[in-house]
NUTI-569828 format. One record per residue (C-alpha): z, y, x; residue number from 1. Coordinates in Angstrom, 1 decimal. Layout:
<rs>
[[Z Y X] NUM];
...
</rs>
This chain:
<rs>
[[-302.1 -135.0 -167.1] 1];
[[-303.3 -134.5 -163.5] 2];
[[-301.9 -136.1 -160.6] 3];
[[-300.9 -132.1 -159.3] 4];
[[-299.0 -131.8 -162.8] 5];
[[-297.2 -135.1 -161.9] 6];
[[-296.4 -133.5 -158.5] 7];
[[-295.5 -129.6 -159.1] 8];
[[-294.9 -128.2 -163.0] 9];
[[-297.8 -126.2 -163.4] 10];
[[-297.1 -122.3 -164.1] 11];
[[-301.0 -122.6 -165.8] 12];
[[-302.3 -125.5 -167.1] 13];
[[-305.8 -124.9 -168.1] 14];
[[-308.0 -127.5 -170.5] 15];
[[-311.8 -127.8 -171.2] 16];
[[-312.4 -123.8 -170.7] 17];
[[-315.8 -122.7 -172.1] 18];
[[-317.1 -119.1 -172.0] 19];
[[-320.5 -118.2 -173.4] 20];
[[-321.9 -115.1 -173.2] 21];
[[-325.3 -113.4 -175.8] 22];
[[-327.6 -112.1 -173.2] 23];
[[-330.2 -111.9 -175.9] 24];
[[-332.9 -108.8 -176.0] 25];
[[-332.0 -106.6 -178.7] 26];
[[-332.7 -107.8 -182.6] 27];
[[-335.7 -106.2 -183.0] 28];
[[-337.2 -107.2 -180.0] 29];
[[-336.8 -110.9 -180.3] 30];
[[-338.9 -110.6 -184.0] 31];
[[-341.3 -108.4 -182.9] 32];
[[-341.5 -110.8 -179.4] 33];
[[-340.8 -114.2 -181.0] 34];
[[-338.3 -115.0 -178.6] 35];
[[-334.9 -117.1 -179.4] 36];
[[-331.5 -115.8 -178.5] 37];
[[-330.5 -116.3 -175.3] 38];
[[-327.2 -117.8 -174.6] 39];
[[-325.9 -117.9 -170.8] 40];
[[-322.7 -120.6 -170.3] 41];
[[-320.8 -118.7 -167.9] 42];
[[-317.9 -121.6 -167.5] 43];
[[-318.3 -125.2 -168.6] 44];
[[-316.1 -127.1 -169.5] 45];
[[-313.5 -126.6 -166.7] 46];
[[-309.4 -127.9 -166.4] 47];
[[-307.1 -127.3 -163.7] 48];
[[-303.5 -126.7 -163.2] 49];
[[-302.0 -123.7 -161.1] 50];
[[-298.5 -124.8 -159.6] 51];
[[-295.5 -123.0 -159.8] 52];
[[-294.9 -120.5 -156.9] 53];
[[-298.0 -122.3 -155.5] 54];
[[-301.5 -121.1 -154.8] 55];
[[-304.4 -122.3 -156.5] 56];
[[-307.6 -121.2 -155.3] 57];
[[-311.3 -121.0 -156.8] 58];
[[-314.1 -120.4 -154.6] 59];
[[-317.6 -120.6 -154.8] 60];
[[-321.0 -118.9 -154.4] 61];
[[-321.4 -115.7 -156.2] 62];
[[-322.6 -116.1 -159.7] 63];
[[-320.4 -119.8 -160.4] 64];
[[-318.3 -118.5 -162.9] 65];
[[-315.1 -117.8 -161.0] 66];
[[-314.4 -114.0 -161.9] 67];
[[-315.3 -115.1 -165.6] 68];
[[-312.4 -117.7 -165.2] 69];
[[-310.0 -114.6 -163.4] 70];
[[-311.0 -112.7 -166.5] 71];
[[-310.0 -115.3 -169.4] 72];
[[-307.0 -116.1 -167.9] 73];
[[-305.8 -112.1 -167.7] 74];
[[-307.0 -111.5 -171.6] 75];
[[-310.1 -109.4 -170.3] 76];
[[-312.4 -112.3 -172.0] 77];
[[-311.6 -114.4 -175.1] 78];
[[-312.7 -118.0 -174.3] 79];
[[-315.3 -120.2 -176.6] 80];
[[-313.3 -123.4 -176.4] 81];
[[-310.7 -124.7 -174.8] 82];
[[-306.8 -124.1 -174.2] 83];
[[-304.7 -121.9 -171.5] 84];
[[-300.8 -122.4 -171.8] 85];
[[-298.6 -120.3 -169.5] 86];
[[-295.0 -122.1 -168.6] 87];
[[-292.0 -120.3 -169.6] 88];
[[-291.0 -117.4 -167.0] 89];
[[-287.3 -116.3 -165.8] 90];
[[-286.8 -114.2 -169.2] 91];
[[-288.0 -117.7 -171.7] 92];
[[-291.2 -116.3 -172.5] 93];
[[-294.8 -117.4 -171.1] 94];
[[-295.8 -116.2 -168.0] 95];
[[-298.3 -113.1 -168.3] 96];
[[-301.0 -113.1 -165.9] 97];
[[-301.1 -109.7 -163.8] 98];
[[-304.8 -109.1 -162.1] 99];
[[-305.6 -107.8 -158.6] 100];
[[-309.5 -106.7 -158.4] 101];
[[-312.1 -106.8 -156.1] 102];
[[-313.1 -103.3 -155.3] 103];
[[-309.9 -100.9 -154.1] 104];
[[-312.6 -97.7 -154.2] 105];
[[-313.4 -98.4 -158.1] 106];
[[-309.8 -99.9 -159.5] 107];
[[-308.2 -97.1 -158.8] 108];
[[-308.3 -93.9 -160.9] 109];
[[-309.5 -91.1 -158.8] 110];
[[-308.1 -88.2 -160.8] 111];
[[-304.2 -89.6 -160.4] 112];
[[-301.6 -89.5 -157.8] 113];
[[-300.9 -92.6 -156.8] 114];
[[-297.1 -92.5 -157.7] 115];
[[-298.8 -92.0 -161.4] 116];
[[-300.9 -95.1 -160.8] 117];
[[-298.3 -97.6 -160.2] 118];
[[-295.8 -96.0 -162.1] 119];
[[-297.9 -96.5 -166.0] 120];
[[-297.3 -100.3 -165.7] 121];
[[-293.6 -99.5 -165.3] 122];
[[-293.5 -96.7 -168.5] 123];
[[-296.1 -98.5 -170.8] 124];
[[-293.9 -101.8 -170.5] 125];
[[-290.5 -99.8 -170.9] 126];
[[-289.1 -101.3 -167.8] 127];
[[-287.1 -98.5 -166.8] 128];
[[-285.0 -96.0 -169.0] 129];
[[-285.5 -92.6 -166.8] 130];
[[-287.9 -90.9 -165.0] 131];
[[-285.2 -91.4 -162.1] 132];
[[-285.5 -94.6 -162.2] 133];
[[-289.2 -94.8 -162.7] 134];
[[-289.5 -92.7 -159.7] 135];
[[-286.6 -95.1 -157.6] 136];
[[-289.0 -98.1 -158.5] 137];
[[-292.5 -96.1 -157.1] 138];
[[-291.1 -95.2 -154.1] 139];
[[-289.6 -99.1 -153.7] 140];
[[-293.3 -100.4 -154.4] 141];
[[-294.5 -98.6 -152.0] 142];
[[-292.3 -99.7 -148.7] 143];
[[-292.7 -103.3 -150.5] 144];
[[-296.3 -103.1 -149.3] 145];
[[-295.7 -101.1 -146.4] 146];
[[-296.8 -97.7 -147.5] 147];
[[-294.6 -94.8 -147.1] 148];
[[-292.7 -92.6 -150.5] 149];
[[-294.5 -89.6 -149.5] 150];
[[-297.9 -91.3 -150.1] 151];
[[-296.9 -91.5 -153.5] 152];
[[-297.9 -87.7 -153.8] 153];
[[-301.5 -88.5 -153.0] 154];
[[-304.5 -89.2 -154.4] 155];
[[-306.7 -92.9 -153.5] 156];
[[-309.4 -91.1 -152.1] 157];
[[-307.0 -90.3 -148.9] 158];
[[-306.3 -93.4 -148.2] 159];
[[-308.4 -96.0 -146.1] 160];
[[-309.7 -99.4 -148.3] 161];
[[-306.8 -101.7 -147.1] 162];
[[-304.5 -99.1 -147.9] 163];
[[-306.0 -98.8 -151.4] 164];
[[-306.0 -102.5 -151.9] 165];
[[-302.1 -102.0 -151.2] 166];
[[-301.4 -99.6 -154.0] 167];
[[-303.5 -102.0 -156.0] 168];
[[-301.0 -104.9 -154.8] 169];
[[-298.1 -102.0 -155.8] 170];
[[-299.1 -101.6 -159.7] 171];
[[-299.9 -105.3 -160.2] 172];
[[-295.9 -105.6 -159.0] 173];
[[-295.0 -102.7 -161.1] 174];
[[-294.9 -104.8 -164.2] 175];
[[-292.8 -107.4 -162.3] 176];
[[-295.5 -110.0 -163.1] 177];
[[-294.4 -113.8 -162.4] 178];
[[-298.4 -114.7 -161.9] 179];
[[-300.7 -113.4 -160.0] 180];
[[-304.9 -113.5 -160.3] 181];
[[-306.6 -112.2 -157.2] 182];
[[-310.5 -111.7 -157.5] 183];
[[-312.1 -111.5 -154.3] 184];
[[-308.5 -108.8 -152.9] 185];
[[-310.3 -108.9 -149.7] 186];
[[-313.9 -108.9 -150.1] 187];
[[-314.7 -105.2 -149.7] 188];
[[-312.5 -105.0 -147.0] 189];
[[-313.0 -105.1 -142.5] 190];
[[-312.1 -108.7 -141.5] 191];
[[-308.9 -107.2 -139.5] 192];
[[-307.7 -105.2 -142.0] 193];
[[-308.2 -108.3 -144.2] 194];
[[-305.8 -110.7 -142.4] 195];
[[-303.3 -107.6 -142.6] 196];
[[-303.5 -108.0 -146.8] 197];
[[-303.8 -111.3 -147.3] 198];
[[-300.0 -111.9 -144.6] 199];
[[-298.8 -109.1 -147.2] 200];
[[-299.7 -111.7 -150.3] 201];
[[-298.3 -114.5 -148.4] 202];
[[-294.9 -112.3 -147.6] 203];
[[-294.7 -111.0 -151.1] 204];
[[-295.5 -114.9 -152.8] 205];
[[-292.3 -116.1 -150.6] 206];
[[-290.3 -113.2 -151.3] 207];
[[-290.7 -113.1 -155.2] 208];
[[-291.7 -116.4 -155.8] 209];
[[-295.1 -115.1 -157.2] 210];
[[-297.8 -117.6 -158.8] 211];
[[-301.3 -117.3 -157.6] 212];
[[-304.8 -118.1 -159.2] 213];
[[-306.9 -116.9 -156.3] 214];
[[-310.7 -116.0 -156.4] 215];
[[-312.9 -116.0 -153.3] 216];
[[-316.3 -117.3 -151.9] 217];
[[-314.6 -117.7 -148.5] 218];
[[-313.7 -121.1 -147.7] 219];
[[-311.5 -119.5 -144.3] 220];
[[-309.7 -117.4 -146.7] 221];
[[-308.7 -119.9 -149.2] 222];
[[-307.7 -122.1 -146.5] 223];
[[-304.6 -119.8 -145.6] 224];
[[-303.6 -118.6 -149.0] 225];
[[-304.5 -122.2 -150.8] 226];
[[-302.2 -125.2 -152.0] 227];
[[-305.0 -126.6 -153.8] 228];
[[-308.7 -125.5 -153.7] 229];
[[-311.0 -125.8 -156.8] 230];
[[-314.5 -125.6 -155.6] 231];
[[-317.2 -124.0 -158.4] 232];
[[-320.8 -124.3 -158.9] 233];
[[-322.6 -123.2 -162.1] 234];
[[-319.8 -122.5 -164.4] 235];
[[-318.0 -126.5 -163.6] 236];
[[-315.4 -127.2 -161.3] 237];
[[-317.4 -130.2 -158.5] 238];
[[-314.3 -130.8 -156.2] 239];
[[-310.3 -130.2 -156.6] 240];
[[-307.9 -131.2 -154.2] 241];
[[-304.8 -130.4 -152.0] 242];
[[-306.2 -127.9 -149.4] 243];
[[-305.9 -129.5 -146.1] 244];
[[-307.0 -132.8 -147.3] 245];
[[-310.2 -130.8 -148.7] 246];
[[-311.1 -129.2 -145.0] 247];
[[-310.4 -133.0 -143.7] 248];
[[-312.6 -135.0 -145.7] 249];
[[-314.6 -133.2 -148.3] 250];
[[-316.2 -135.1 -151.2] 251];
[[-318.3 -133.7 -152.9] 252];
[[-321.8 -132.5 -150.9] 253];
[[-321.8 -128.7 -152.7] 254];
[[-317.8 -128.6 -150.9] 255];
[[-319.3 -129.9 -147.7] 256];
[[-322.0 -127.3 -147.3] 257];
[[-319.7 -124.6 -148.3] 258];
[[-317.8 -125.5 -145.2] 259];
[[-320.5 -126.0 -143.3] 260];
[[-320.9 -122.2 -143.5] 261];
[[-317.4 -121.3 -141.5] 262];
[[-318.0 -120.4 -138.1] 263];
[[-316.5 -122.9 -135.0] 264];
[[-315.7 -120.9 -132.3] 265];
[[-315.5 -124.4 -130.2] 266];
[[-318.7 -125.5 -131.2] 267];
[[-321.3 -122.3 -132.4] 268];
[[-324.5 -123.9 -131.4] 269];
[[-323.3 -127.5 -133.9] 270];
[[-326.1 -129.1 -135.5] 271];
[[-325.8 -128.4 -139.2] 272];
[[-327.9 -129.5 -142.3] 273];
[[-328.2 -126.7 -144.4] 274];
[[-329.3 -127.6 -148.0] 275];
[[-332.2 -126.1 -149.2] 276];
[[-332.9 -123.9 -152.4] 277];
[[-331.9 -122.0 -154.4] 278];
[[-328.7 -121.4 -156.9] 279];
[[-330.5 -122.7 -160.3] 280];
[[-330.1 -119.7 -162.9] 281];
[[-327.6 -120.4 -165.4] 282];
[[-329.8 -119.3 -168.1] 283];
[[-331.7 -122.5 -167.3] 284];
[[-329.2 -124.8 -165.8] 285];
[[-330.9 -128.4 -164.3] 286];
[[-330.2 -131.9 -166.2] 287];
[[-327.9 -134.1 -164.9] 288];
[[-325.3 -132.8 -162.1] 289];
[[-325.6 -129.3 -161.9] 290];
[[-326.2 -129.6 -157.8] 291];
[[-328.6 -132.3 -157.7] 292];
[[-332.0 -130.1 -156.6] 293];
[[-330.1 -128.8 -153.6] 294];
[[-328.2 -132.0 -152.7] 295];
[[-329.8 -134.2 -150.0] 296];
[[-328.5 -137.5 -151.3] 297];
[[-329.2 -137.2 -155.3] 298];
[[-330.7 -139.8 -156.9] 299];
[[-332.3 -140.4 -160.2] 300];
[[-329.3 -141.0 -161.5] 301];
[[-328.3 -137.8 -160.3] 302];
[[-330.7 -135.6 -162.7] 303];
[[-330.7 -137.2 -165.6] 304];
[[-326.8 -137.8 -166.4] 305];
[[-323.5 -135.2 -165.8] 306];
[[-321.0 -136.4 -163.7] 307];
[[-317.6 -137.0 -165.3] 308];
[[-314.4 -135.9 -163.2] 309];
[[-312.5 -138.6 -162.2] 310];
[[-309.2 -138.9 -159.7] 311];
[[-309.2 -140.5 -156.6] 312];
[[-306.4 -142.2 -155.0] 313];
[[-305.2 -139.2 -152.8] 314];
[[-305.1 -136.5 -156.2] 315];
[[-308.4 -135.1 -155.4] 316];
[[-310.5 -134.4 -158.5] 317];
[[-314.1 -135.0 -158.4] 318];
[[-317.3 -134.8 -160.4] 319];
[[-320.1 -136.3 -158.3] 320];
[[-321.7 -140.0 -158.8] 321];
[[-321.9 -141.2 -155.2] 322];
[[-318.3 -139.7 -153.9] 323];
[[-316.3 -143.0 -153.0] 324];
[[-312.6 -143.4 -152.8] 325];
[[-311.0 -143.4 -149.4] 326];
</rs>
């Protein structure tokens, strides 16, 4: 058990996750080529806890594994190994995970109103009895996250991307989910209209006291959604911790140059060391810890034997050799 599961009863409690995915060429290739299979590990190894009505955040350079996680937790993607257990929800049974994507211009379906849209949750999962009352609940979705009922008789491609990204916030609440996984909600979106979404996630977590598994590569973002931060590289999770005590006094060197990268308005000309090279292909991870031919204090130590995550005395999780406790 985690210190954050001694803390908080975890909605998600997730143990030694592996996902492996055949990126072999095609049979007949590999015998006529005399290549072996080729097996890519997408997530390693990974546990974490999400806390109830909390916020739980992975972030991450693009290509760590994160959106594979968002994906085996939602049921998109069976796992290799490992366990997910969902608490108990209002009703008794386990929580079901309900997904927000990336992209508002390709999550939508183009060819449906968008009262259709968020109303299929509603009728495939028999939460109404009428079309009355299928209708009732559209048009309440849709003041929820501050569109009009009359935009219900449109179609997406009339609407601008933060208003898409609300209709996408609309049919994830449609099947009154108790959990919440956000991939990247913001991402594809201006950074004004982004602040305007991610205040509407905030309002809507305290006002249905929603569970979130957040997914970004945006350390600012995180940072106001974020209980706890889980920082990815390479399919393993390198630092966890409560979020502000992360941005005070980061760990792990990977977690210290990801917030190297946030702008300072007070200071824009700071000396920074940025770490050179490369993300290692996953096809070909390195030996050893995962970060040690970008990190500027590895040691031999460093390449030749994986880190173990331990638990320091302030609840932070970390897998690095040289992090000390405070």
């Amino acid at each position: 058990m985690t210190a954050m599961t001694a803390q908080k009863t975890s909605a998600l409690s997730v143990s030694r996750l592996v996902k492996t995915f055949d990126v072999s060429a095609p049979w007949l290739n590999r015998v006529v080529e005399r290549k072996p299979r080729q097996l890519l590990q997408a997530v390693s190894d990974i546990s974490f806890d999400v806390p109830l009505g909390g916020c739980l955040s992975l972030v991450g350079e693009s290509g760590c594994g994160k959106s594979t996680v968002a994906r085996l937790v939602t049921g998109l993607y069976k796992p290799n190994g490992g366990e997910m257990r969902f608490a108990p929800g209002h009703d008794g049974k386990p929580l079901s995970a309900q997904m927000i994507f990336q992209d508002p211009y390709a999550s939508l379906n183009p060819r449906w109103r968008v009262k259709n849209i968020i109303a299929e949750p509603i009728r495939e999962l028999k939460l109404r009895k009428t079309k009355a009352e299928v209708d009732d609940r559209v048009m309440e979705l849709l003041k929820t996250v501050g569109l009009s009922a009359s935009d219900g008789d449109k179609f997406p491609h009339e609407f601008s991307g933060g208003q898409r990204q609300r209709i996408s916030i609309a049919r994830a609440l449609a099947g009154e989910p108790e959990f919440l996984v956000c991939d990247e909600p913001t991402s594809a979106l201006d950074v004004s209209v982004q602040a305007q979404v991610l205040n509407l996630m905030r309002r809507l977590q305290d006002q249905f006291g929603l569970t979130y598994l957040f997914i970004s590569h945006d350390m600012s973002v995180v940072r106001h959604m974020s209980d706890r931060i889980a920082v990815m590289y390479l399919g393993r999770i390198v630092e966890e911790g409560e979020t502000e005590a992360l941005f005070a006094k980061p760990r792990h060197p990977y977690t210290q140059l990801l917030l190297q990268t946030i702008p300072n308005i007070e200071k824009p000309h700071r000396d920074r060391v940025v770490a050179g090279g490369e993300v290692p292909s996953p096809l070909k991870p390195p030996s050893g810890c995962p970060f040690h031919p970008r990190c500027p204090i590895a040691t031999a130590r460093c390449s030749a034997e994986l880190p173990d995550v331990r638990t320091l005395s302030n609840g932070t999780r970390i897998a690095c050799h040289l992090a000390e406790d405070a």
